[in-house]
Backbone as CSV, one residue per row, in Angstrom:
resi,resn,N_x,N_y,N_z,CA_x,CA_y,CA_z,C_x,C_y,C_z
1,UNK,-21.872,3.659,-13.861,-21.629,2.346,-13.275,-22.774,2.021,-12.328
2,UNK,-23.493,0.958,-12.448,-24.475,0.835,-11.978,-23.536,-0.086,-10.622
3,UNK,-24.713,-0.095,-9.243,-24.158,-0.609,-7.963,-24.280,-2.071,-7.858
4,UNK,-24.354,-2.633,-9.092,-24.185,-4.489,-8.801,-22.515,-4.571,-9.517
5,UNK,-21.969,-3.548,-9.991,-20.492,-3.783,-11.156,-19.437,-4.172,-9.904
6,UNK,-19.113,-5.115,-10.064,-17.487,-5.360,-9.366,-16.577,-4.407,-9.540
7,UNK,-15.766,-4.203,-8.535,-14.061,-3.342,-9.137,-13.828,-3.978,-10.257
8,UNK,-12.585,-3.679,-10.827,-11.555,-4.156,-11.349,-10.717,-4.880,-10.698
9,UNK,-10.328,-4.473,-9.884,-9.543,-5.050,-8.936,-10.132,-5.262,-7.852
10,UNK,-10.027,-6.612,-6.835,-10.276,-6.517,-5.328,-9.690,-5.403,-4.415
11,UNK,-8.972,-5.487,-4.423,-7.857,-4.483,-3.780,-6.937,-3.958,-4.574
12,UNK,-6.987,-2.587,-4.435,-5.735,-1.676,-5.359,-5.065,-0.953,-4.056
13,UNK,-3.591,-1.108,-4.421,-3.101,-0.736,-2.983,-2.138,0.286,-4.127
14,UNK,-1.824,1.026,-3.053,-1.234,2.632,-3.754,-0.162,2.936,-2.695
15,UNK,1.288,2.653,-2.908,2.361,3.224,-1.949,2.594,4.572,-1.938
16,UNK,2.709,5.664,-1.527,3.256,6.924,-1.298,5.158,6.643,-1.712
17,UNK,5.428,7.400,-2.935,6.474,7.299,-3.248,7.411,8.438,-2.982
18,UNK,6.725,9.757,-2.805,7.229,11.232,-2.737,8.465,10.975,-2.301
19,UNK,9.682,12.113,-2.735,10.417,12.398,-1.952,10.699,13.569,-2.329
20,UNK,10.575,14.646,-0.875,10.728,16.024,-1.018,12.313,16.031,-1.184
21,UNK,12.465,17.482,-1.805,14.282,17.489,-1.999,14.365,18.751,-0.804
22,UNK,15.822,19.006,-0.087,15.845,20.302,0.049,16.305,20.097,1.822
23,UNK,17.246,20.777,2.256,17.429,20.770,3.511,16.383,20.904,4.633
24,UNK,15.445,21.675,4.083,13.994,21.831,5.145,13.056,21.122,4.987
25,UNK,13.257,20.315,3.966,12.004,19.326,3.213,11.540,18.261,4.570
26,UNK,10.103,18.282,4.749,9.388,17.413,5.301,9.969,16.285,5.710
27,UNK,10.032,15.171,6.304,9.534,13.936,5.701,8.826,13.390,4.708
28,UNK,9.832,12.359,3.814,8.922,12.090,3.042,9.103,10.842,2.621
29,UNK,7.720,9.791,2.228,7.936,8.360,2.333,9.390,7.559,0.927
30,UNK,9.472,8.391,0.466,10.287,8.085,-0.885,11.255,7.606,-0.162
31,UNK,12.138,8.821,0.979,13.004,8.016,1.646,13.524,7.893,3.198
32,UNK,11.907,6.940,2.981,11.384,5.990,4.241,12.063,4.321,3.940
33,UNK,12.114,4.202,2.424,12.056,2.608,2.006,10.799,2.214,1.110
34,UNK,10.315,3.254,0.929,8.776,3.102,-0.208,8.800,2.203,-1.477
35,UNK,9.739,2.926,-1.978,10.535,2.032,-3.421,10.713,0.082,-3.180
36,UNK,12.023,-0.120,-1.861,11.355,-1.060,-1.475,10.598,-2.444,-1.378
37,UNK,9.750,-1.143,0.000,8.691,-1.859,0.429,7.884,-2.333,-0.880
38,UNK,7.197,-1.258,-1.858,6.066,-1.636,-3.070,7.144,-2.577,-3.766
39,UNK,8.229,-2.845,-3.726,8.585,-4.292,-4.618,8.304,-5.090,-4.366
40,UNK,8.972,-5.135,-2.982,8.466,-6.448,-2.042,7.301,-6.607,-2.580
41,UNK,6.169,-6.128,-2.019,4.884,-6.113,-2.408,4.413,-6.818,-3.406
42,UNK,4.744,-5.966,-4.943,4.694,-6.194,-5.850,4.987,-8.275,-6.016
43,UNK,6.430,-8.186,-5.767,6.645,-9.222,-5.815,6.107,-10.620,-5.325
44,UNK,5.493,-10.537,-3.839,4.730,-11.270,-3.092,3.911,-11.178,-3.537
45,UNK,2.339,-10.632,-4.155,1.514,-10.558,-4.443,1.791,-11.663,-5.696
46,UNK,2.349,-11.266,-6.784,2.837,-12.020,-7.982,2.954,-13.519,-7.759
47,UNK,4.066,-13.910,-6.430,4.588,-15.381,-5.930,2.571,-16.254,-5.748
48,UNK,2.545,-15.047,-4.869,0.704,-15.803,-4.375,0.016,-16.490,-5.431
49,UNK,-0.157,-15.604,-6.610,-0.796,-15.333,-7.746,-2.328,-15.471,-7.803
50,UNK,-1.786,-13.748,-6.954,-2.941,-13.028,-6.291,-2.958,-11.609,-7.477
51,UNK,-1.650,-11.330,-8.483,-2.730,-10.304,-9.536,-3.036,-10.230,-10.552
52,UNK,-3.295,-9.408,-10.941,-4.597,-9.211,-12.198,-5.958,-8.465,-11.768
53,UNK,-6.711,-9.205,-12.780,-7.875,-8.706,-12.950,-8.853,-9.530,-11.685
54,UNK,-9.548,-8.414,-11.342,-9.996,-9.337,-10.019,-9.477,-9.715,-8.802
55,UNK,-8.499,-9.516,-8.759,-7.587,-9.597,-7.451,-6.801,-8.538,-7.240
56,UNK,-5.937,-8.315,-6.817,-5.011,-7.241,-6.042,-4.107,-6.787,-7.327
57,UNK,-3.940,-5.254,-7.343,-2.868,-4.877,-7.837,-2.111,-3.691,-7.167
58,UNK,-1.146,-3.748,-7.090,-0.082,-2.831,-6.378,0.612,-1.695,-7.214
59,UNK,0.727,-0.536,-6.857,0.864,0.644,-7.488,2.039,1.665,-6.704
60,UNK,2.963,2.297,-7.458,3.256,3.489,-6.784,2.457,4.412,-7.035
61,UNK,2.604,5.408,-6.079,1.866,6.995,-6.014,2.681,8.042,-5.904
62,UNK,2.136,9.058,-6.377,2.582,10.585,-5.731,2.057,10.385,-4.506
63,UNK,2.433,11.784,-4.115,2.467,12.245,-2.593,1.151,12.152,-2.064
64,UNK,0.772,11.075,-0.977,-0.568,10.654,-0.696,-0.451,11.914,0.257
65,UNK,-0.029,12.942,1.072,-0.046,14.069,1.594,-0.334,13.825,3.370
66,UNK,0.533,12.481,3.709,0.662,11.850,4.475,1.834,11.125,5.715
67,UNK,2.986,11.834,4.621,4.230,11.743,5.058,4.652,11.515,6.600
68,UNK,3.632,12.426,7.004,4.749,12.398,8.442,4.095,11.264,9.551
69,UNK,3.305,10.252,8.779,2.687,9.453,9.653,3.568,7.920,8.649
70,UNK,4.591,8.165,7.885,4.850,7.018,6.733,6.106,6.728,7.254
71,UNK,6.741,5.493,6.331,5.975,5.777,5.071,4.464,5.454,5.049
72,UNK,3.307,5.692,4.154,2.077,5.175,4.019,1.857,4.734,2.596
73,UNK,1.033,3.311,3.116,0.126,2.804,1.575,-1.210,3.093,2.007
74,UNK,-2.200,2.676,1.176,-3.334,3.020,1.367,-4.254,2.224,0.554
75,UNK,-4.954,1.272,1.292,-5.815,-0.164,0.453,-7.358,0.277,0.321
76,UNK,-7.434,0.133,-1.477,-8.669,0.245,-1.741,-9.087,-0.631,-2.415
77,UNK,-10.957,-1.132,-2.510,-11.359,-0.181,-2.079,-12.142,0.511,-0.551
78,UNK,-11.401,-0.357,0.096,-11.436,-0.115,1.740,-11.041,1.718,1.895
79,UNK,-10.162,1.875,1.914,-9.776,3.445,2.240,-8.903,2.951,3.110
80,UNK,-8.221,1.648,3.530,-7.678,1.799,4.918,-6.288,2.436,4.660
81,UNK,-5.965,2.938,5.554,-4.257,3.406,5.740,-3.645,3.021,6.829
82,UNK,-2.441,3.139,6.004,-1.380,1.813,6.677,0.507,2.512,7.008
83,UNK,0.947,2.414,7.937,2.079,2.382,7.585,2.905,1.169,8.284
84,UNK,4.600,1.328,7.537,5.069,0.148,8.077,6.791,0.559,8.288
85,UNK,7.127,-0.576,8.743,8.653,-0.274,9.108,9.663,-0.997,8.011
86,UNK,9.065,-2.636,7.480,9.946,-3.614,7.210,9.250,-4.891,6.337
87,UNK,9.842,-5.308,5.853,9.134,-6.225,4.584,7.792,-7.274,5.830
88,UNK,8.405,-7.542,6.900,7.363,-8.637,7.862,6.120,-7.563,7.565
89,UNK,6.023,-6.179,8.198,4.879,-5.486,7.961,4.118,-5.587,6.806
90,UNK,4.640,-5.145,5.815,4.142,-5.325,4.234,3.344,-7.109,4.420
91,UNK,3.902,-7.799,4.587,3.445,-9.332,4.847,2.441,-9.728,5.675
92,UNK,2.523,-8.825,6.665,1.098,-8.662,7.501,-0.047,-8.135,7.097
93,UNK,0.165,-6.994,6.210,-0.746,-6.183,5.168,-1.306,-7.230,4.393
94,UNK,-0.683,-8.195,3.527,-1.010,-9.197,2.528,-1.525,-10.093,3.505
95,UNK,-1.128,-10.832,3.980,-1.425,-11.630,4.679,-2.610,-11.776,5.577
96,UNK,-3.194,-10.709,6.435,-3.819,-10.290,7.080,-5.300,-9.558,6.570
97,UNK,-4.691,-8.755,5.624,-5.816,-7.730,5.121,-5.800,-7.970,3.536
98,UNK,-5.173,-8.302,2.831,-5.726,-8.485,1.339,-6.293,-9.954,1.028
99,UNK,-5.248,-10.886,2.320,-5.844,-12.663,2.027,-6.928,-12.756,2.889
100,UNK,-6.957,-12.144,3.939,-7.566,-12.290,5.421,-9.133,-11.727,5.774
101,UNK,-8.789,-10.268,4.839,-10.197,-9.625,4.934,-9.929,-9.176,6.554
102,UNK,-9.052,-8.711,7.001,-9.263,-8.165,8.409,-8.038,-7.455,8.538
103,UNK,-8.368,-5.698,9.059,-7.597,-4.673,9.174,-6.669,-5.068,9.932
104,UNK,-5.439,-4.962,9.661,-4.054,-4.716,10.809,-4.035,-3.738,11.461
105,UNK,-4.401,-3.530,12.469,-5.185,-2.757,13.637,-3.541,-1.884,14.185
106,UNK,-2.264,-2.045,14.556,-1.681,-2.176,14.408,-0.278,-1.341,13.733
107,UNK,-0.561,-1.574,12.404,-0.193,-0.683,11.542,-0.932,0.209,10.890
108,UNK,-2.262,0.004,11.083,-3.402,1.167,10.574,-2.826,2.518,11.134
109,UNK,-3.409,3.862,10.344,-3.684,5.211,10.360,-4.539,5.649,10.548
């Protein structure tokens, strides 16, 4: 890939879906509200009609290995990391940093 090629996507955002099983098990974002939150997501992004090719697409993940700071997403191809509490957060993420071009300082990691 030569360094003039665009992404595929503007932004690929990746939720942390894990959920450890087990009485001693970690924290883990699966059940934080992950599931969710990436609908929401999913869904808002869609309403915008902000995806596809070239614009934003939203993803679950395995275990971004991040848990105990989550739940966490993680927006690329920035690298930023994010966590949140509640669909307004997720909306601040979009709103702020995928329409906005400027980190949510905030909810960053």
């Amino acid at each position: 890939m030569n360094d003039d090629a665009k992404p595929y996507y503007q932004h690929h955002v990746f939720f942390c879906m894990n959920e450890r099983e087990g009485k001693d098990a970690r924290q883990s974002c699966g059940k934080c509200g992950a599931e969710k939150a990436q609908k929401h997501a999913k869904k808002r992004i869609k309403e915008l009609g902000l995806n596809g090719e070239g614009k934003v697409r939203i993803n679950q993940s395995g275990c971004l290995d991040r848990c105990e700071e989550g739940p966490v997403l993680v927006v690329y191809p920035e690298g930023t990391w994010y966590t949140y509490v509640d669909n307004a957060d997720i909306d601040d993420i979009i709103d702020t940093h995928l329409i906005g071009g400027k980190v949510v300082e905030r909810l960053k990691i």
